[in-house]
C-alpha positions as CSV (number, residue, x, y, z in Angstrom):
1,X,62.8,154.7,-60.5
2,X,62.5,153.3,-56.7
3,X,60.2,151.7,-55.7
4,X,59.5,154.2,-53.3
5,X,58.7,156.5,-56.0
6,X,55.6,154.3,-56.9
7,X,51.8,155.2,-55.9
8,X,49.6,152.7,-54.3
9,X,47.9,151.3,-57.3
10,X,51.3,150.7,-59.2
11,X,53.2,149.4,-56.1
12,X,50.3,146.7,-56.2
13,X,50.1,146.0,-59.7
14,X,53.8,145.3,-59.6
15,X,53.4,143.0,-56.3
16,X,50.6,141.1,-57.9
17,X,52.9,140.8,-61.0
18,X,55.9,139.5,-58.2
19,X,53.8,137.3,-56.5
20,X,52.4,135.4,-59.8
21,X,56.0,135.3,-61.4
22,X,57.0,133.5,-57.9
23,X,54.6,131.1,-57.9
24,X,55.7,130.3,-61.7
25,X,59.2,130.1,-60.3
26,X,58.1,127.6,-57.3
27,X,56.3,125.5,-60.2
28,X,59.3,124.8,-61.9
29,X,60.6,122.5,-59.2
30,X,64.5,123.6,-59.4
31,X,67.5,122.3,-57.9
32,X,69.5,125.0,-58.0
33,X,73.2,125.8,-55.7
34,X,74.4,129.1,-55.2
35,X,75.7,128.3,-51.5
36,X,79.7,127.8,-51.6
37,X,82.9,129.0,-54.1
38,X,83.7,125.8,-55.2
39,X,85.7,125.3,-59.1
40,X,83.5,123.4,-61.7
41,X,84.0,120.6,-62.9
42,X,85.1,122.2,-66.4
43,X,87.6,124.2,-64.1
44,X,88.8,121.2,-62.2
45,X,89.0,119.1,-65.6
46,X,92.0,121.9,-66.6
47,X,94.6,120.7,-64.0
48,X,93.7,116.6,-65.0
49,X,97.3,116.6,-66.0
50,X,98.1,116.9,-62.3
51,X,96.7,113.2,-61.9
52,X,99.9,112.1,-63.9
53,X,102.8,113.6,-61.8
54,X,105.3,113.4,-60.9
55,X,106.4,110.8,-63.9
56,X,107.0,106.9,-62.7
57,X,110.4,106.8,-61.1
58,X,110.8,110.2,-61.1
59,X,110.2,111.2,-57.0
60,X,113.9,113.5,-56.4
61,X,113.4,117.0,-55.8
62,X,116.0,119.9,-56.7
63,X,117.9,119.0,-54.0
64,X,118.1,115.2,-54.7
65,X,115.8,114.2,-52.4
66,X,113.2,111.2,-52.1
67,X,109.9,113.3,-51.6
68,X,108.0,110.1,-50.8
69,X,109.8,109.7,-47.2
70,X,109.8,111.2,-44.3
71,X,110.9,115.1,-43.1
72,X,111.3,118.3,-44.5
73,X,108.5,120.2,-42.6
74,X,108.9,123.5,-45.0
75,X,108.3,122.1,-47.9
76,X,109.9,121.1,-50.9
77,X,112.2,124.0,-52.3
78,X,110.7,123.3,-56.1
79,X,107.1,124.8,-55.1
80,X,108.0,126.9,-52.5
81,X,110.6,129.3,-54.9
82,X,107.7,129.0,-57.8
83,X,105.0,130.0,-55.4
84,X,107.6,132.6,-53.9
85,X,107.7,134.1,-58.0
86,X,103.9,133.6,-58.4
87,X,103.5,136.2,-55.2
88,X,106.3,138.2,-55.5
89,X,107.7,137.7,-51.7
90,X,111.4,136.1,-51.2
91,X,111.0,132.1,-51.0
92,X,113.1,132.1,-47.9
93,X,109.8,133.2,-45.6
94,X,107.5,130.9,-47.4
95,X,106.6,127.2,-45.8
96,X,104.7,125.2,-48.3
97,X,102.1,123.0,-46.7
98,X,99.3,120.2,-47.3
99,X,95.9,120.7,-49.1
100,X,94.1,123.0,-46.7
101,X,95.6,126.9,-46.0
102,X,92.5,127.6,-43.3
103,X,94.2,124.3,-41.3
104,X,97.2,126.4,-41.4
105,X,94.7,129.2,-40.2
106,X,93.3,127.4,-37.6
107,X,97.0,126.3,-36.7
108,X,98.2,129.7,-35.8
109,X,95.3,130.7,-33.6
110,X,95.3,127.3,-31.7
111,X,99.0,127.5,-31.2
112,X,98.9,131.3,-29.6
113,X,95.3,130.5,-27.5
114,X,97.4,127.3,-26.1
115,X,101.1,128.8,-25.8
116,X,101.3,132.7,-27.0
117,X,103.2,133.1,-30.2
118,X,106.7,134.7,-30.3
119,X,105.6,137.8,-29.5
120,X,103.5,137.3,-26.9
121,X,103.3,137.5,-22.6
122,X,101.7,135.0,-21.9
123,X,99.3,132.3,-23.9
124,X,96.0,133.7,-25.1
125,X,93.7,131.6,-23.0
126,X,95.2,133.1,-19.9
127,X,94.4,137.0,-21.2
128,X,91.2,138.3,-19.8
129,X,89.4,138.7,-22.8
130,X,90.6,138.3,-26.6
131,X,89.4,140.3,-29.3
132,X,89.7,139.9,-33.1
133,X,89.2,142.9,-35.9
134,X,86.6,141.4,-38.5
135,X,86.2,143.3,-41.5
136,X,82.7,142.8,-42.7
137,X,81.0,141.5,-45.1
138,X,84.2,138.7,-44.7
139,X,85.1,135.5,-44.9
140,X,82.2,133.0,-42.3
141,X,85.2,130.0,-42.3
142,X,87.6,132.8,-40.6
143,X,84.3,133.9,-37.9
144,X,83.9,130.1,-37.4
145,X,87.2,129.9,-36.1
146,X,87.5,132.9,-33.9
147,X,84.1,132.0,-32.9
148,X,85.2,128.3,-31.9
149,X,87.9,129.7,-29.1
150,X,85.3,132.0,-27.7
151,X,86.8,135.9,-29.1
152,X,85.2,139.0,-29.2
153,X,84.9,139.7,-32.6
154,X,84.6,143.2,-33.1
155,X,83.5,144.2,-37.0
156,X,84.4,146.9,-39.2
157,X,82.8,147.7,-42.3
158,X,84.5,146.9,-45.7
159,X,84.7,150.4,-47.6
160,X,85.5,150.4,-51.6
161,X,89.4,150.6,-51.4
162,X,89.4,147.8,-48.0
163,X,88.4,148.0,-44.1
164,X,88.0,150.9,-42.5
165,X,91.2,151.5,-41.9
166,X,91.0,154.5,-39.2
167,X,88.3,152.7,-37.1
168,X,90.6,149.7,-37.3
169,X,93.8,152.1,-36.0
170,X,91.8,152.8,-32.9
171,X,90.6,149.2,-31.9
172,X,94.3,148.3,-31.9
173,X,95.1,150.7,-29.4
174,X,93.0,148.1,-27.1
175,X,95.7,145.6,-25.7
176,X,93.3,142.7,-25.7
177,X,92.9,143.7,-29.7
178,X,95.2,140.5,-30.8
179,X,94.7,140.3,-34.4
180,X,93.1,140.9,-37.8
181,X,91.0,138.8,-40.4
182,X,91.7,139.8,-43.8
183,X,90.8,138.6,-47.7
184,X,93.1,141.5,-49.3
185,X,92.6,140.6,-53.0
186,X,89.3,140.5,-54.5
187,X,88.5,139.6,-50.9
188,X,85.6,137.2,-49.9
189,X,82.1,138.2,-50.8
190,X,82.9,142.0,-51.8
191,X,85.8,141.3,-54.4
192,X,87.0,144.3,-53.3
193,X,91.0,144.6,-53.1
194,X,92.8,146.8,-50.5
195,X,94.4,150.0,-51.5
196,X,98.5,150.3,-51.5
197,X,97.3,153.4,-48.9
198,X,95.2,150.7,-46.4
199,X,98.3,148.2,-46.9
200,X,101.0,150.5,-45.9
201,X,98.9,151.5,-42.7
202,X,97.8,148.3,-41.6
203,X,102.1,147.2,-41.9
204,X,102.8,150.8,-39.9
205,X,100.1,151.1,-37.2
206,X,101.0,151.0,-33.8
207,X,98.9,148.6,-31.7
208,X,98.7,148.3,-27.7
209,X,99.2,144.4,-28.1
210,X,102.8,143.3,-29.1
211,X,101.7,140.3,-30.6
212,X,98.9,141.4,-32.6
213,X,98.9,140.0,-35.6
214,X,97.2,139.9,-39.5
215,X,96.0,136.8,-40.9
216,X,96.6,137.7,-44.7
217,X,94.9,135.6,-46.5
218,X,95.4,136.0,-49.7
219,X,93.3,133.5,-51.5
220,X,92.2,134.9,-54.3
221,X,95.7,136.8,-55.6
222,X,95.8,135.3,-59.1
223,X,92.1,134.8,-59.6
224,X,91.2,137.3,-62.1
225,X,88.5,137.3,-63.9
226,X,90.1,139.2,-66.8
227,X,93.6,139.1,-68.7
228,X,95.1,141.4,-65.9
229,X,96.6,140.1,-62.7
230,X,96.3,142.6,-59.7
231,X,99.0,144.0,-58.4
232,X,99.8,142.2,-55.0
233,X,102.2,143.9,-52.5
234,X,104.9,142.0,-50.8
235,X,103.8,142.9,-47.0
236,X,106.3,140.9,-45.3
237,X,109.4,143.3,-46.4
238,X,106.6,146.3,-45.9
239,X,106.5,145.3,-42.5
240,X,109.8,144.9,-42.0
241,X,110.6,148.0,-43.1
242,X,108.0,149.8,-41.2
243,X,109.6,148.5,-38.1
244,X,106.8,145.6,-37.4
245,X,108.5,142.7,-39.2
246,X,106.1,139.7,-37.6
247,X,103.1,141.6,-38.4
248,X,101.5,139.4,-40.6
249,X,100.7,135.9,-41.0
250,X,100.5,135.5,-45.1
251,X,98.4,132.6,-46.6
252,X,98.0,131.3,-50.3
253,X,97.2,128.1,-52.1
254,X,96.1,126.2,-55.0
255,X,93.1,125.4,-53.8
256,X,90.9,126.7,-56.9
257,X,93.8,126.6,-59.3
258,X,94.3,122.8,-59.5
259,X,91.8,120.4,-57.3
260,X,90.3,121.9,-54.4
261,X,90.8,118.9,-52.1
262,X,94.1,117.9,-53.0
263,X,96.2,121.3,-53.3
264,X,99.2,122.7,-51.8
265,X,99.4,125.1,-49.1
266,X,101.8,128.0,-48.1
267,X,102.7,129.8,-45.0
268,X,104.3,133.1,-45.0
269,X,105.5,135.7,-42.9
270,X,109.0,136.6,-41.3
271,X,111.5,133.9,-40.4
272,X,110.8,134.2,-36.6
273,X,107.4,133.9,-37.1
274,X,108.0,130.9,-39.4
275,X,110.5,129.4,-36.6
276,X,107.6,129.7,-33.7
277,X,105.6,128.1,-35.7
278,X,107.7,125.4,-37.1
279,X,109.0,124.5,-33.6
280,X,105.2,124.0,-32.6
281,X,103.9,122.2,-36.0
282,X,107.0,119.9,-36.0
283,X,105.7,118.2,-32.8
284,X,102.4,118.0,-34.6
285,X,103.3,116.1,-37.8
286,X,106.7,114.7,-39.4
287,X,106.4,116.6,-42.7
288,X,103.6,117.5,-45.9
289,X,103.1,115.5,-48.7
290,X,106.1,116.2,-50.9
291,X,104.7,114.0,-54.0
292,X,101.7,116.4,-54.0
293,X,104.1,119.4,-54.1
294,X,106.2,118.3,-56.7
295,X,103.7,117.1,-59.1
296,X,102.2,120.7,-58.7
297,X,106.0,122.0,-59.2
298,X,106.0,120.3,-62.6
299,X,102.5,120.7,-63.8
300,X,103.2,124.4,-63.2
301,X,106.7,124.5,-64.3
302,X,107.0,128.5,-63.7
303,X,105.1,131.4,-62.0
304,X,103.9,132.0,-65.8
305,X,102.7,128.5,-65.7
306,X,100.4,129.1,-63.0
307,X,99.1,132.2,-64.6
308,X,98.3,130.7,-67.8
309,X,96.0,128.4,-66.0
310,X,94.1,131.1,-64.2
311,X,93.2,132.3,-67.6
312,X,91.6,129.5,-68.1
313,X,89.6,130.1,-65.2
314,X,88.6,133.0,-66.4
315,X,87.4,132.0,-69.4
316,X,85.5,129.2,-67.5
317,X,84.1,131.7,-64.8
318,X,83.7,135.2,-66.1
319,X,80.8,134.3,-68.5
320,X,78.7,133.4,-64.8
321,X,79.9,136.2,-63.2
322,X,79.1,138.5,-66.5
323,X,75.6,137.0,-66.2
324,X,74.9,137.7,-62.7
325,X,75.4,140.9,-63.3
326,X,73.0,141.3,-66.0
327,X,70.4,139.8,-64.7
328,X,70.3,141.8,-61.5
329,X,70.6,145.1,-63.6
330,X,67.5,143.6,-65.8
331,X,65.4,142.8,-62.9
332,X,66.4,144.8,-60.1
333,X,68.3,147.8,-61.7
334,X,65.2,149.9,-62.5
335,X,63.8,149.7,-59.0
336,X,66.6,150.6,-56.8
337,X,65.4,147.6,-54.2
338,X,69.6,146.6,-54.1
339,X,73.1,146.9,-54.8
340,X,75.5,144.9,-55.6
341,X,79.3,144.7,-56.5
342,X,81.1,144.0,-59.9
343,X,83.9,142.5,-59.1
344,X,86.9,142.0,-61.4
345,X,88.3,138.5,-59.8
346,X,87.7,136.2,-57.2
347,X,84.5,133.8,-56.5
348,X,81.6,136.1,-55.3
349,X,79.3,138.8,-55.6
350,X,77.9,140.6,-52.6
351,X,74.3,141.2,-53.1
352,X,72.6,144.2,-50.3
353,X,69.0,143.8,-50.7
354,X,66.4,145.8,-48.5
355,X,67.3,146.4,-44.9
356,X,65.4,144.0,-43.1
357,X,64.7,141.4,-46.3
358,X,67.7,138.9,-46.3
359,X,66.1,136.4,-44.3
360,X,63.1,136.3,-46.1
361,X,65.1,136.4,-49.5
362,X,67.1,133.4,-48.5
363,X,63.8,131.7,-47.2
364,X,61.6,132.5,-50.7
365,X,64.7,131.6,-52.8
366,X,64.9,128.1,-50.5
367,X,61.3,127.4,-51.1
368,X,61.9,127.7,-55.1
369,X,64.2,125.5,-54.9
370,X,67.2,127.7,-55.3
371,X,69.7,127.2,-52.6
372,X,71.8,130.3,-51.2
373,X,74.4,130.8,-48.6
374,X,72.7,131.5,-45.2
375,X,71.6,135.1,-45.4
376,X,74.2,136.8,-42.5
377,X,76.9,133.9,-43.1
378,X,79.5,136.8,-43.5
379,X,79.2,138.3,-40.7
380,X,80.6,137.1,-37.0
381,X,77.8,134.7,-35.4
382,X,76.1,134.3,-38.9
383,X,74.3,138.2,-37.3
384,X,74.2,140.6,-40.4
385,X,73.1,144.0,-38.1
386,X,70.8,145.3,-40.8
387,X,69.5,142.0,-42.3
388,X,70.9,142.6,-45.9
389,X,73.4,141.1,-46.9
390,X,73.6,137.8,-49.4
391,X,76.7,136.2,-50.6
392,X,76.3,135.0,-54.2
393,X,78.7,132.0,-55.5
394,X,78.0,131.2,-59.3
395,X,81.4,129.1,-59.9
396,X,79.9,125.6,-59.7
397,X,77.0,125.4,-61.6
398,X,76.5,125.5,-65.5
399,X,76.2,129.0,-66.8
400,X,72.1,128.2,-67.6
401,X,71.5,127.1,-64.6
402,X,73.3,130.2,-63.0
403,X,71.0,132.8,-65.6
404,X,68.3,130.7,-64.5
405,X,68.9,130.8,-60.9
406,X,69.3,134.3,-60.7
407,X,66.5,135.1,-62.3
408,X,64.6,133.2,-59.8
409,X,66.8,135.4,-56.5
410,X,66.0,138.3,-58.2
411,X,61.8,137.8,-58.5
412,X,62.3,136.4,-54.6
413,X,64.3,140.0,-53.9
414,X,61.1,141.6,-55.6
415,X,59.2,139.8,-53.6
416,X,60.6,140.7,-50.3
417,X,60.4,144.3,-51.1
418,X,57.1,144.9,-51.7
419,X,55.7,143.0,-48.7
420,X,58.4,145.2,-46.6
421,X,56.3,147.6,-48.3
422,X,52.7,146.1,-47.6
423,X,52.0,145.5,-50.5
């Protein structure tokens, strides 16, 4: 049954119904987060262990060096082969890094907008005009940062298998069409994960721009949310091998595997991509925190290491996720008002309500007391075209108070509709 399917007296029996159940909601007096993906505590209590490494007079790495001095800008050879396993690329292109992957992000665009990368003619702040591919709904931290050096960001819509991938092979034919946002694993909000077909396209497509490049960012590649890892495709040798070796710029981390502020970092993507960027980031700092990457080394001990621990996770985060899902097919299922995805990993749920309601869902939802991400925060400029999109996060918060908050977004999604209605 829609709602459009209702006659007048039963579309305003149900708002009055709504609007009552909203006002109980708004007398509750909640305090309730569903803004950002952030681990739990219970999830961050796993990797406590961590805290402990590396043992006390115990700092030499495989190689028999002293990780606590100076140097050795690519990282410690421990992490960087075990991380190499966990993804399935060869260890030789991987640079392992400090906490944060998006500063590596933010790295690789600064450094081309000042001096071109390896590929390029001339720096990017000299080109006339710079435009990025944005796959939407995506990542707002990856808008922010095209946004911040002043790029055109052109979207195309996320599909069920990835991005568009034939509008995508005509913007690229535009010279000024420098590069690519992606989240190609249970990507961020959709969950959706890009088909071997969009992969092998996106590695082969011609583009006008010789230094156009992908930021791969593949954040979310062991973060299932059942007992089955997804199968993750080594893009740097599919590059290679389809003749466009420096195509993409491959990130990873631990960020939401052990502590979110205090992870490690990787980098990966062909070696003269890695050299343009080391010759660049070596001017910037003397070398990562080595202690940090071999106490995550040890704690680990082996690619199976790592994915025992994201089992955990699962069993830590699927219950939420299970029970976002069934509260939006209790409460909003019957009246066809949204839609949603079910994903099978990462941190989010993207939740389409009416075109034209976000805003006033996100504002409603506020007013209870329940705190969303910024309706429009995946999309470039925070500007969702058609006003419907909300990104859902139910990682942090107790799994009551996740039931409980939901139950709350969906009345506010209720409400929305039927005064979009009139009623």
């Amino acid at each position: 049954m829609s709602l459009l399917d209702l006659d007048n007296s039963e579309l305003e029996q149900l708002a009055a119904n709504v609007r009552a159940r909203y006002e109980e909601l708004k007398a509750k007096d909640l305090t309730l987060d569903l803004t950002r993906g952030k681990p739990s505590s219970e999830q961050l209590d796993f990797s406590n262990a961590l805290l402990e490494l590396p043992g006390a007079g115990d700092y030499v790495d495989n190689t028999g060096a002293d990780v606590r001095n100076y140097g050795n800008l690519a990282g410690i050879a421990d992490i960087r082969e075990l991380w190499a396993e966990v993804l399935g690329i060869d260890h030789a292109n991987l640079i392992a890094g400090d906490s944060s992957s998006l500063n590596i992000m933010f790295d690789l665009i600064s450094f081309s907008y000042a001096f071109g990368n390896n590929d390029s003619q001339r720096p990017w702040k000299d080109e006339d005009n710079v435009k990025w591919v944005c796959p939407v709904p995506g990542y707002d931290r990856h808008f922010t940062i095209t946004e911040q050096f002043g790029f055109e960001m052109v979207q195309v819509p996320m599909l069920e298998n990835g991005p568009d991938i034939d509008a995508i092979e005509q913007l690229v034919q535009d010279p000024q069409v420098k590069g690519m946002w992606s989240v190609p694993i249970f990507g961020n909000p959709t969950g959706i994960t890009y088909s071997r077909d969009i992969v092998e396209r996106l590695a082969a497509m011609e583009t006008a721009a010789p230094d156009f490049r992908i930021v791969w960012d593949n954040a979310y590649a062991v973060h299932t949310l059942t007992d089955e890892f997804p199968d993750n495709p080594d893009v740097i040798s599919i590059a290679a091998e389809k003749g466009n070796p420096n195509r993409f710029w491959y990130m990873s981390s631990t960020s939401k595997i052990t502590f979110a502020g205090a992870g490690v970092s990787f980098f990966a993507s062909s070696k003269e991509n890695l050299n343009w960027y080391s010759q660049i980031a070596g001017t910037r700092g003397i070398g990562p925190n080595k202690v940090n990457q071999l106490a995550h080394s040890r704690y680990f001990g082996d690619a199976e290491g790592v994915r025992a621990l994201m089992r955990k996770h699962a069993g830590s985060l699927a219950p939420k996720f299970a029970t976002v899902l069934e509260v939006l097919d209790e409460r909003l299922g019957e009246y066809d008002v949204a839609r949603w995805t079910k994903p099978e990993g990462g941190y989010f749920i993207s939740l389409d309500v009416i075109d034209g309601t976000a805003d006033r869902v996100w504002e409603l939802a506020k007013q209870a007391g329940i705190t969303l991400t910024k309706a429009g925060a995946s999309f470039p400029h925070g500007k969702d075209p058609r006003n419907r999109n909300i990104r859902l996060a139910p990682s942090l918060p107790p799994l009551e108070e996740v039931r409980e908050a939901m139950d709350g977004v969906a009345t506010c999604v209720l409400f929305a509709a039927v005064e979009k209605l009139g009623a």
